[in-house]
Every structure is written in C-alpha cells, then in structure tokens.
ROLUM-636481 format. One record per residue: residue number from 1; residue in three letters; x, y, z of N, C-alpha, C in turn. Coordinates in pm, whole numbers, plus 50000, padded with zeros to 5 digits. Layout:
N
PT  pos  code    n.X    n.Y    n.Z   ca.X   ca.Y   ca.Z    c.X    c.Y    c.Z
PT  NUM   ALA      X      Y      Z      X      Y      Z      X      Y      Z
...
//
This chain:
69
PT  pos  code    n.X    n.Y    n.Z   ca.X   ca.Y   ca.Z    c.X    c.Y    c.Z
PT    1   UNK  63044  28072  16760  62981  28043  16633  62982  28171  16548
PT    2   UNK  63006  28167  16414  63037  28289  16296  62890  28311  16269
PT    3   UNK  62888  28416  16266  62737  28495  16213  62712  28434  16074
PT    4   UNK  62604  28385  16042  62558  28356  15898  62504  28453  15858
PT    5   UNK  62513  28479  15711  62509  28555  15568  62452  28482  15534
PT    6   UNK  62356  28542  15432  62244  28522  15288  62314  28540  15154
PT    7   UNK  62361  28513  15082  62433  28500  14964  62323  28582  14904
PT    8   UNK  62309  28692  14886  62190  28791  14833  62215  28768  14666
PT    9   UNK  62368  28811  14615  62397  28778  14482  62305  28673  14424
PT   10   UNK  62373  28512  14490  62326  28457  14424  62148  28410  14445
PT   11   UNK  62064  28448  14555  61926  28417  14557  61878  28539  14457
PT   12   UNK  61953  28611  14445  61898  28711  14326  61903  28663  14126
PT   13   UNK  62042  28560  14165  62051  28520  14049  61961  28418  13980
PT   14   UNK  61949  28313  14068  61861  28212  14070  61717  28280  14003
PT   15   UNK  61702  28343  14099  61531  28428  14046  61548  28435  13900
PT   16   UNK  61643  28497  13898  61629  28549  13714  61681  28450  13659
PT   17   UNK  61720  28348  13639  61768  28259  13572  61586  28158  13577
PT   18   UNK  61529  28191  13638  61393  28095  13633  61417  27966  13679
PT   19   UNK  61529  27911  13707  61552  27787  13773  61468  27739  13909
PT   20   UNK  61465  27647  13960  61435  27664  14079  61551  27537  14173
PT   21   UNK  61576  27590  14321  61748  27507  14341  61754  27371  14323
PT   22   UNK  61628  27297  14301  61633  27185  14268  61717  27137  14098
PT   23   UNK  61662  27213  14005  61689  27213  13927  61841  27304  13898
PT   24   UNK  61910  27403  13955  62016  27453  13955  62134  27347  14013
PT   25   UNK  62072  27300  14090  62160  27174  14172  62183  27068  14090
PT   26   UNK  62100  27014  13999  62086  26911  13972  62159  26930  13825
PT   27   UNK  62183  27041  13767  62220  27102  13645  62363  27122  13681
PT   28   UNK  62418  27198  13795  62510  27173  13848  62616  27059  13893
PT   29   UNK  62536  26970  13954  62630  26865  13962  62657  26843  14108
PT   30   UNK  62545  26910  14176  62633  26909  14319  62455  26897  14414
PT   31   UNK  62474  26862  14558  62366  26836  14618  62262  26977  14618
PT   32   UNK  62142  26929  14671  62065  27069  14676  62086  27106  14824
PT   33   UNK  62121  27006  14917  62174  27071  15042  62265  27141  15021
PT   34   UNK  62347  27160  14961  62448  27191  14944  62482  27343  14890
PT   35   UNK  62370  27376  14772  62320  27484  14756  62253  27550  14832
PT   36   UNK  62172  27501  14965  62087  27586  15040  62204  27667  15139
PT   37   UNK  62318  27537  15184  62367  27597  15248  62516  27684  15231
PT   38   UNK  62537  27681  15108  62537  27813  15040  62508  27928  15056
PT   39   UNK  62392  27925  14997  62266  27998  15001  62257  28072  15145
PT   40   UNK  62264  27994  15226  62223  28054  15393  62381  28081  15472
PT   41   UNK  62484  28061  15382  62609  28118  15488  62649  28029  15531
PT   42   UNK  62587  27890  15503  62650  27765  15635  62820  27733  15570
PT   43   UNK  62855  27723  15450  62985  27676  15433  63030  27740  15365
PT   44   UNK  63126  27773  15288  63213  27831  15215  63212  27734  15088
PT   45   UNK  63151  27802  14993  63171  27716  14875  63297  27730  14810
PT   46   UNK  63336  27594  14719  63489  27590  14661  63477  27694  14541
PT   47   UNK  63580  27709  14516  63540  27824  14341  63504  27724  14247
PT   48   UNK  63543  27584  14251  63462  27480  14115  63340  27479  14167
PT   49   UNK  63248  27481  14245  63140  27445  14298  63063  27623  14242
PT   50   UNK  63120  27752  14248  63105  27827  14240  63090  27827  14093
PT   51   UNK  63192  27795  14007  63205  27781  13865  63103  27701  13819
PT   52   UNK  63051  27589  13852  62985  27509  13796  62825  27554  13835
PT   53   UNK  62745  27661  13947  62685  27700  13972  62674  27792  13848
PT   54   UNK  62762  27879  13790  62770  28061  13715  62731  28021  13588
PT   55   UNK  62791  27880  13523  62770  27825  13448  62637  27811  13367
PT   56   UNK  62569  27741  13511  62430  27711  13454  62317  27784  13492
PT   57   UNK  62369  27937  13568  62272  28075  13599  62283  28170  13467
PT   58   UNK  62455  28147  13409  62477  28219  13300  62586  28346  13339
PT   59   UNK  62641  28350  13421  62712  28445  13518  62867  28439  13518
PT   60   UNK  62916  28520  13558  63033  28476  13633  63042  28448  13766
PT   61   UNK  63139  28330  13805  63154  28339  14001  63157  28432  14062
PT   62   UNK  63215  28513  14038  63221  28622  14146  63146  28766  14150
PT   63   UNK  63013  28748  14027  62870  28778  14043  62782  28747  14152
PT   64   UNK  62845  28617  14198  62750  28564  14295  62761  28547  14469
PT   65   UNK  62890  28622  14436  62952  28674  14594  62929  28753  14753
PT   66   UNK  62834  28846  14671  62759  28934  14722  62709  28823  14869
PT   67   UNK  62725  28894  14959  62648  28857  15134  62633  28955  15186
PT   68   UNK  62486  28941  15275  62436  29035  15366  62445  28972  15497
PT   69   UNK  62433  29060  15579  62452  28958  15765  62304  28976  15731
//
C-alpha cells in the first residue's frame, strides 16, 4: 500500500477562499467524497477535476499541488 499525502496546497487554499468542501464540491461539479479524498492522498485527481476545483478557489491547478507525507 502507497503512503498517503495531505494535499497541504490545497487545504490551505480552501481556508482562504472561505468556502467550506461542501460548498467547493458542489461549485465544482464533482462529489465531496471525492474532494476529501483528494484532500487525504487517496486518488490522484484528473487535471479537469483539478481545473474545475482552481476555478472556483480562484487559483491556478498547479497552486494546489503541494503534498506532505
């Protein structure tokens, strides 16, 4: 099993965008599971899924790249 990462970028982005992932998800277009596990390292998000996230934080994708083990 691959070590999971915290997407630090983007739980940092979220904060400042005032959203909360319910509402980033839902603005997005995509599940809020889906964002958590994101969020927690579980999958590899697509770059449209990435794009449509930067979108509605205000960012670019690959602002939100950043992982910590």
């Amino acid at each position: 099993m691959r070590p999971r990462v915290k997407n630090v970028a983007l739980v940092s982005a979220i904060a400042k965008s005032g959203k909360t992932g319910k509402e980033l998800s839902s603005l997005a277009g995509i599940h809020q599971c889906t964002l958590s596990q994101i969020i927690n390292g579980k999958v590899k998000p697509k770059p449209e899924t990435m794009k449509a996230i930067s979108l509605v934080i205000g960012c670019k994708p690959d602002e939100l790249m950043e992982v910590l083990p």
